[in-house]
C-alpha positions as CSV (number, residue, x, y, z in Angstrom):
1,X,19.9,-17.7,-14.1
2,X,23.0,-17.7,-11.6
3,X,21.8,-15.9,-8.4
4,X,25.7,-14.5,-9.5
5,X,24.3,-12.9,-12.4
6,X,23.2,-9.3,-12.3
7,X,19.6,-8.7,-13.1
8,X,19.2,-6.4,-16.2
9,X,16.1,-4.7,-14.1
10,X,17.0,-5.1,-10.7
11,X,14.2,-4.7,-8.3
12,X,15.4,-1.8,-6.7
13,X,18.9,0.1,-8.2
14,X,20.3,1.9,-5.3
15,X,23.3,2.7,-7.8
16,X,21.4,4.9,-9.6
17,X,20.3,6.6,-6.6
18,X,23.7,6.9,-5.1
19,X,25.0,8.6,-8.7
20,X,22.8,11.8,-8.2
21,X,23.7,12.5,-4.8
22,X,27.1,11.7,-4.7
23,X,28.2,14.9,-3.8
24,X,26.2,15.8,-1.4
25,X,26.9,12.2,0.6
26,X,30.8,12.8,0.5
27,X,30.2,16.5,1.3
28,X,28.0,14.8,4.5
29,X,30.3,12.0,5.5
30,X,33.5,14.2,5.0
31,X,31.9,16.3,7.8
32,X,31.8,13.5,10.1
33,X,35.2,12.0,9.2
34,X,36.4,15.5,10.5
35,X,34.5,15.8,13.8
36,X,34.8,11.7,14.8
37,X,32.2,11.7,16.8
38,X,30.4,8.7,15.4
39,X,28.1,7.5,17.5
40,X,24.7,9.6,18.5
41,X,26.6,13.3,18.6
42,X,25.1,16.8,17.1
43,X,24.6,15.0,13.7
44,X,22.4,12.4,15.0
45,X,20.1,15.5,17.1
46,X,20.4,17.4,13.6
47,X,18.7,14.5,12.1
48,X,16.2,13.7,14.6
49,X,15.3,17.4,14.7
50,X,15.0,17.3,10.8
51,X,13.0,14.0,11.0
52,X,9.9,15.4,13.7
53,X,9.8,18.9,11.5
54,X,9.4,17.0,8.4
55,X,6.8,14.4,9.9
56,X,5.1,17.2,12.0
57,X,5.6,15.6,15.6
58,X,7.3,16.5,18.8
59,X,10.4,13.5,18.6
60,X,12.0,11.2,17.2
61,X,14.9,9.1,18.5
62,X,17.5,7.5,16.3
63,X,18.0,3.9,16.9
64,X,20.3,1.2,15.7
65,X,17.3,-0.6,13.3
66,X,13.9,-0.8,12.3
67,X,13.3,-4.2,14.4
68,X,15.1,-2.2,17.4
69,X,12.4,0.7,17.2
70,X,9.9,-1.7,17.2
71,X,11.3,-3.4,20.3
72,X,11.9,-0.4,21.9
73,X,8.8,1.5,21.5
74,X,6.6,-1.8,23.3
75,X,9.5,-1.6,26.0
76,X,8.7,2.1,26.4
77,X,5.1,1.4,26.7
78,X,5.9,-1.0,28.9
79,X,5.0,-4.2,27.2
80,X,5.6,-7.7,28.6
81,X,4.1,-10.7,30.2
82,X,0.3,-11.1,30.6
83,X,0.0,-8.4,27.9
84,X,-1.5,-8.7,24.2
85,X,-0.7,-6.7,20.9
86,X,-2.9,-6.7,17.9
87,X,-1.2,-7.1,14.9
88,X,-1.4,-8.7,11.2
89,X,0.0,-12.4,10.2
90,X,1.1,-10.8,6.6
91,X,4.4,-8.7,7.7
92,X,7.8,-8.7,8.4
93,X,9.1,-11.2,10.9
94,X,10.3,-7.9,13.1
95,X,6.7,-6.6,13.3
96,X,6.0,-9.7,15.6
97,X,9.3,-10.9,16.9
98,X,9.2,-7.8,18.8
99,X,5.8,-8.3,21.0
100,X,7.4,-12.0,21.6
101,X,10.7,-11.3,22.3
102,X,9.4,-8.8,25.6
103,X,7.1,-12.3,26.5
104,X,3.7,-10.6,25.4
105,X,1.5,-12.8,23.2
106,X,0.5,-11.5,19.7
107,X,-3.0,-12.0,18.6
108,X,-3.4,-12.3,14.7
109,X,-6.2,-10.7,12.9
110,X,-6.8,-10.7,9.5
111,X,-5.7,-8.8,6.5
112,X,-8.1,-6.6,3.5
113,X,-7.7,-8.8,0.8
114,X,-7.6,-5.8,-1.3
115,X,-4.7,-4.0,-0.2
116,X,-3.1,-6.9,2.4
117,X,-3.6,-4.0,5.3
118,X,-4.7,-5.0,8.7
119,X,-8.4,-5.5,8.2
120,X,-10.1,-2.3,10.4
121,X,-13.3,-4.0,9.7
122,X,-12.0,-7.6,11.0
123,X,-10.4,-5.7,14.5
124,X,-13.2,-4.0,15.1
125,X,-15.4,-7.5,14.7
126,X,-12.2,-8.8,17.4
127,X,-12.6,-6.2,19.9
128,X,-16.3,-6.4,19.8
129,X,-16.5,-10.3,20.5
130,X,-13.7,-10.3,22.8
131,X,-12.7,-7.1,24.3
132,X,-13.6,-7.0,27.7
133,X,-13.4,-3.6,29.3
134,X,-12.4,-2.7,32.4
135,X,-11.5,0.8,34.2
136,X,-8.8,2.2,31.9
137,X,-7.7,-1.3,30.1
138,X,-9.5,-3.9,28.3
139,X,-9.2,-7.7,28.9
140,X,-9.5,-10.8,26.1
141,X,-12.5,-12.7,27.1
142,X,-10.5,-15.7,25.4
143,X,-7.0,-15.7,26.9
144,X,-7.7,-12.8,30.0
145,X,-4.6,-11.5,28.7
146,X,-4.5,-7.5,29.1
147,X,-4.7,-6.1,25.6
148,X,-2.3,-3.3,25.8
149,X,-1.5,-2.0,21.8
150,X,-2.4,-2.1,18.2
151,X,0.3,-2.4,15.9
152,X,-0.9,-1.3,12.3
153,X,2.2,-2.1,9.6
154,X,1.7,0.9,6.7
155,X,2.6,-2.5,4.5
156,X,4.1,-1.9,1.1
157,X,4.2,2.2,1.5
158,X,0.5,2.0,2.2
159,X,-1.1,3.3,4.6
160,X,-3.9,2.0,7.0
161,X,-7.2,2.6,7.9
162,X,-5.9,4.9,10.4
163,X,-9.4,6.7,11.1
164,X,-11.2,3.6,12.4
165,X,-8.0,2.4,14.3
166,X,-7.7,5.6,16.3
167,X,-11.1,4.9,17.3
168,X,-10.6,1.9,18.2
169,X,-7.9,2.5,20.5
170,X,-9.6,5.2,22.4
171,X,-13.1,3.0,22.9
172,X,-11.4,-0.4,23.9
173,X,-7.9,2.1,25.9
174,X,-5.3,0.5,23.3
175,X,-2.1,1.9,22.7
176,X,-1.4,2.6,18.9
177,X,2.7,1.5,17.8
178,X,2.9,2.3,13.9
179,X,5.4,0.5,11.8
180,X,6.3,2.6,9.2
181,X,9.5,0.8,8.3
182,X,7.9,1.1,4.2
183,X,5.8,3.6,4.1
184,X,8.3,6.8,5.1
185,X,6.5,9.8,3.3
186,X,3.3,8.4,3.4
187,X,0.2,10.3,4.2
188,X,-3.0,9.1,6.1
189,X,-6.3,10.6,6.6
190,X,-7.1,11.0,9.8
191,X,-10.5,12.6,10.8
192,X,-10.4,15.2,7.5
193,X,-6.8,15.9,8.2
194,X,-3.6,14.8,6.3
195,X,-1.0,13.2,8.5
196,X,2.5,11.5,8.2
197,X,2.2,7.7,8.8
198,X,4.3,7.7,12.3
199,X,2.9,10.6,13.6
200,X,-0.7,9.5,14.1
201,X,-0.2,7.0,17.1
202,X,1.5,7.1,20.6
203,X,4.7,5.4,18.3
204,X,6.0,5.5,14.9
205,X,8.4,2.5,14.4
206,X,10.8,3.8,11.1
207,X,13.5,1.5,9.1
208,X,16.0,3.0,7.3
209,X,17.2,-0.2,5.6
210,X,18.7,0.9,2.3
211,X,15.8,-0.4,0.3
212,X,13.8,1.8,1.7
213,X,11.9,4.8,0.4
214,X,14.5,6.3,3.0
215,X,17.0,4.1,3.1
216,X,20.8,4.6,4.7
217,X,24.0,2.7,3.9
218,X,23.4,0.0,6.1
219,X,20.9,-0.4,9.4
220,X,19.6,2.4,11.2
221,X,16.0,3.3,12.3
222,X,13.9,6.1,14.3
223,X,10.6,5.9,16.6
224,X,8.6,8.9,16.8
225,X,6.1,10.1,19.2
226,X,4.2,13.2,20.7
227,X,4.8,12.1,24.3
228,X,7.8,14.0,26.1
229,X,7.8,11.4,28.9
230,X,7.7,8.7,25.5
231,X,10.8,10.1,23.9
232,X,13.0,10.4,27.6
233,X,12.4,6.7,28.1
234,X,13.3,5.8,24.1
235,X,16.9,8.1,24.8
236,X,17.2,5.9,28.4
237,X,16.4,2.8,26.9
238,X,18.6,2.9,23.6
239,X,21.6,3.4,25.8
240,X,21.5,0.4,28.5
241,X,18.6,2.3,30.3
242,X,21.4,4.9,31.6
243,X,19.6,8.2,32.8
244,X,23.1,9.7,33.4
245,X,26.8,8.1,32.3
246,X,27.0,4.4,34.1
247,X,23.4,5.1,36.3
248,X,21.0,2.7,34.6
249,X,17.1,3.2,35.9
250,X,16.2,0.8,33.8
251,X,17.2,-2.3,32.0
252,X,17.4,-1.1,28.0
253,X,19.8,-2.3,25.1
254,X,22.3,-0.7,23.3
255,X,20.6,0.4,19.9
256,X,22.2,4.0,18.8
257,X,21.6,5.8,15.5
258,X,25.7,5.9,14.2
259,X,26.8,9.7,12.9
260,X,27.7,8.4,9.7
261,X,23.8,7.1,8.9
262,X,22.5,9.8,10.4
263,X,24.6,12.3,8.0
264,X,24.1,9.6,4.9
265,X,19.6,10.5,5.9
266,X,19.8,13.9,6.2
267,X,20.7,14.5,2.9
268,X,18.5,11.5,1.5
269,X,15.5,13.0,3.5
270,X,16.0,16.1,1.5
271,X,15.5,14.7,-1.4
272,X,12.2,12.4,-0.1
273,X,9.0,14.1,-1.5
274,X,10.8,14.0,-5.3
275,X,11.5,10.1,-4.8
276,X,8.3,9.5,-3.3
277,X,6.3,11.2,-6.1
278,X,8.7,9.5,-9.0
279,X,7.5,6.1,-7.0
280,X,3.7,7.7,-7.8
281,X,4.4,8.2,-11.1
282,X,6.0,4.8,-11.7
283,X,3.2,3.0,-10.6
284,X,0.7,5.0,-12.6
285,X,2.8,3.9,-15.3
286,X,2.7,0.2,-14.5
287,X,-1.1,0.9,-14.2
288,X,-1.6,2.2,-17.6
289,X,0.6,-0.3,-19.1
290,X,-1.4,-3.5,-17.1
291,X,-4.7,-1.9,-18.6
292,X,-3.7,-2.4,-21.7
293,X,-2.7,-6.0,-21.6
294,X,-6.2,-6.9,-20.7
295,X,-5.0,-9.4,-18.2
296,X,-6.9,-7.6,-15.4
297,X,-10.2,-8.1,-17.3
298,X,-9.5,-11.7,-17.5
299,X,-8.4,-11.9,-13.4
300,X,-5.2,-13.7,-14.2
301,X,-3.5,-10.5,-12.5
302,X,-4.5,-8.3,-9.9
303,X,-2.5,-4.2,-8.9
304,X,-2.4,-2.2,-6.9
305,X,-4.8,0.8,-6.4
306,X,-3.9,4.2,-7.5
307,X,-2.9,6.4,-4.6
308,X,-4.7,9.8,-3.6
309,X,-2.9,12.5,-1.3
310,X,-0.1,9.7,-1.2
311,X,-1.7,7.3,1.1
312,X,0.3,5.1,-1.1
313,X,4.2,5.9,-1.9
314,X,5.1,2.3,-3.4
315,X,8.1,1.4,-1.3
316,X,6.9,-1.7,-3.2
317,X,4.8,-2.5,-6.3
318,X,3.2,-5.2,-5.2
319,X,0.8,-7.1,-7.8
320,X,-1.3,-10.2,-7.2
321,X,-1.0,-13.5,-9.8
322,X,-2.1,-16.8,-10.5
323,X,0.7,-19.2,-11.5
324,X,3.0,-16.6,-9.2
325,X,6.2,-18.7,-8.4
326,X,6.3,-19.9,-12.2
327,X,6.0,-15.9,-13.2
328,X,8.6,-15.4,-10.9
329,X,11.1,-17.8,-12.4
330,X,10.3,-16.7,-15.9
331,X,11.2,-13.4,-15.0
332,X,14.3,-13.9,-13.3
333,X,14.9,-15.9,-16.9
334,X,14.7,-12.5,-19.0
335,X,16.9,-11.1,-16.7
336,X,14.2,-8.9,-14.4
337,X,14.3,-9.4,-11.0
338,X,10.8,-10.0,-8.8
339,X,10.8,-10.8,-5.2
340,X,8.0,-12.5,-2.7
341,X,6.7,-10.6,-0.1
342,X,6.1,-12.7,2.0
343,X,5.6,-16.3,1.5
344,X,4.7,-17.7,4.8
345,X,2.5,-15.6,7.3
346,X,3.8,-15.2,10.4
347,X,1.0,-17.1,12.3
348,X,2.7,-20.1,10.1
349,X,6.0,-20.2,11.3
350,X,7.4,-22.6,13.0
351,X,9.2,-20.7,15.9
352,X,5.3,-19.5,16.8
353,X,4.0,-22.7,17.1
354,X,3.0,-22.8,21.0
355,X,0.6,-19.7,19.9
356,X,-1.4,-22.2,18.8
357,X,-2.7,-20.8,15.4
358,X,-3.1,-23.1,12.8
359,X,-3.3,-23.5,8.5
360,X,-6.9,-21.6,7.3
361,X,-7.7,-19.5,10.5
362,X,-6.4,-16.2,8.2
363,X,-7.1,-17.4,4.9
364,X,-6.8,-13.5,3.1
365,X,-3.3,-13.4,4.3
366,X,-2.4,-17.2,3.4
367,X,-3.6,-16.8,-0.1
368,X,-1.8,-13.0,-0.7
369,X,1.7,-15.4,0.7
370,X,0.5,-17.7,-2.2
371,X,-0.5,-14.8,-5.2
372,X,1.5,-11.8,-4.1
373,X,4.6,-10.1,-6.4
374,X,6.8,-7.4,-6.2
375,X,8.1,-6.1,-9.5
376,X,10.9,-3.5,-9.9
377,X,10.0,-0.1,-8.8
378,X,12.3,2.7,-7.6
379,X,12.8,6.5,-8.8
380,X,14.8,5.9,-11.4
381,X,13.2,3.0,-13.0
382,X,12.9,3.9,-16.9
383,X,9.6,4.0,-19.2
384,X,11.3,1.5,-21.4
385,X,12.4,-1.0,-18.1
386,X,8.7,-1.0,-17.3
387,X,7.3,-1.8,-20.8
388,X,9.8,-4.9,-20.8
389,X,8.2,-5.8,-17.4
390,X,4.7,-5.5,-18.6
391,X,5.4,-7.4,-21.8
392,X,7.5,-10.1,-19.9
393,X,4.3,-10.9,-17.6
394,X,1.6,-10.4,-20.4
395,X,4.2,-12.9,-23.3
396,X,4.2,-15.5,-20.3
397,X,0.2,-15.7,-19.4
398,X,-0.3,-15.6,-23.5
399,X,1.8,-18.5,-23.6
């Protein structure tokens, strides 16, 4: 199939998004267009002020991207040289780019093999052989670099085991940053209580890359926190470090949330929990329809769990296969597009190298790289669009 060729189930149809909110988007933009104020302005604060009600925290900062907010919460925490971030191999290049872009050194651990999370379970075994701690910080007995934060990626719009890695961080004095960037309306249990995924750590790191389960009309992201002094330094840093017009304190970047994507959220945001529990629904769907194949019972396929209290919101629907780049192509065949998430872990690629990692030291996330698929899942995804998907994968392992 030419890549020119549009997919008759695309893997996510912002179109159809866009068509019941038209209204509401011109009405927003319109406003904007009037008062041409475009960058940060009153309907940025709106938006950040409608953001920490919704999540239940004190801030959040509107930034230029998801990878910015990243960057920018380690450089509020003042991350750099000589300093160490936990963090998975099986994410986004962003997630990791970020701790090496400030000179700190990432150090890998692990993924659950059943549910390609950060392994609690295998960073607690990490800390325990190598954690070293002293006073308030906590030294790698391997490297003697300072491990300064835990970055936990809510992968897929699922959220981690964020119980045991708030324990973690008090016993062994770690930062927590949460990227969020696909799980925006998640929930995570956190000692008994319910919380939004971004509001349990010192950070939330959001993307509002229009894939997303909030996603804008091009780049734009948001870091959260319950830290007054936190958020002053995120505002100072996203503008040059400048603490007043031209009077820079500190050396930041320029990484502002526009008007127009702030106005394009607000009324996407409104519309969140309804999206969030038609991506629930979906993916019981997809569930049902997988049982019935039989090809779980045989272990030629692998899905995801169902989600309780929306610990899972399905930003993607992400199933494991044998035979997965053949499926792939097969699909894209029949017209339905599928998309790898992702095939080389990070602690793989080339450009991190001199870290000194090497093929089989994180087998769990270099075998999901090899097995995992996305199918098409979004709000308006039909009953019908998901039995031709089922039947698609279920005709091809028959064959």
């Amino acid at each position: 199939m030419s890549s020119l060729q549009p997919f008759k189930i695309p893997i996510v149809d912002l179109r159809a998004q866009f068509a019941g909110i038209r209204s509401e988007i011109d009405e927003a933009i319109d406003e904007v267009l009037e008062s041409q104020q475009f960058i940060l302005g009153p309907t940025v604060k709106r938006f950040e002020k409608q953001m920490a009600a919704y999540l239940g925290c004190e801030h959040a900062v509107g930034v230029a991207s998801g990878s910015d907010a990243l960057l920018l919460a380690l450089m509020a925490l003042e991350v750099g040289p000589g300093d160490a971030v936990l963090v998975t191999p099986f994410t986004f290049f962003s997630t990791v780019s970020s701790i090496t872009r400030l000179g700190a050194t990432p150090l890998f651990v692990d993924i659950d093999p059943d549910n390609y999370l950060l392994s609690a379970k295998a960073t607690a075994a990490f800390l325990d052989e190598r954690g070293r701690r002293e006073s308030a910080q906590t030294l790698d007995a391997k490297t003697g670099l300072r491990l300064k934060a835990l970055l936990p990626v809510h992968l897929f719009g699922q959220c981690c085991a964020m119980t045991e890695f708030t324990a973690l961080a008090e016993k062994y004095h770690l930062r927590i940053v949460e990227d969020v960037a696909q799980a925006c309306g998640a929930r995570a249990t956190v000692a008994g209580h319910l919380k939004f995924a971004g509001a349990i750590g010192d950070l939330g790191c959001f993307s509002f890359f229009p894939s997303k389960t909030l996603g804008g009309f091009g780049d734009g992201g948001l870091v959260t926190t319950g830290d007054g002094e936190l958020a002053a330094k995120l505002r100072m840093l996203r503008r040059h470090g400048e603490s007043t017009k031209y009077h820079h304190q500190v050396t930041g970047i320029n990484s502002r949330l526009d008007s127009l994507q702030a106005a394009v959220l607000a009324v996407k945001q409104r519309h969140l929990e309804q999206w969030c529990q038609a991506r629930i629904e979906r993916a019981k769907n997809y569930h049902r329809l997988f049982t019935e194949t039989g090809l779980l019972e045989e272990n030629i396929l692998r899905i995801p769990p169902q989600t309780t209290n929306r610990s899972h919101i399905f930003n993607n629907y992400i199933i494991t296969v044998r035979r997965r780049d053949e499926l792939k192509q097969c699909l894209a065949e029949q017209g339905i597009q599928s998309e790898v998430y992702y095939p080389v872990p990070l602690h793989l690629q080339a450009c991190f190298a001199a870290l000194g990692y090497k093929k089989g030291d994180f087998p769990q996330a270099e075998l999901a790289a090899k097995e995992v698929l996305a199918l098409p899942l979004y709000p308006e995804l039909t009953s019908a669009q998901q039995e031709s998907v089922v039947e698609a994968i279920e005709q091809f392992y028959g064959a």
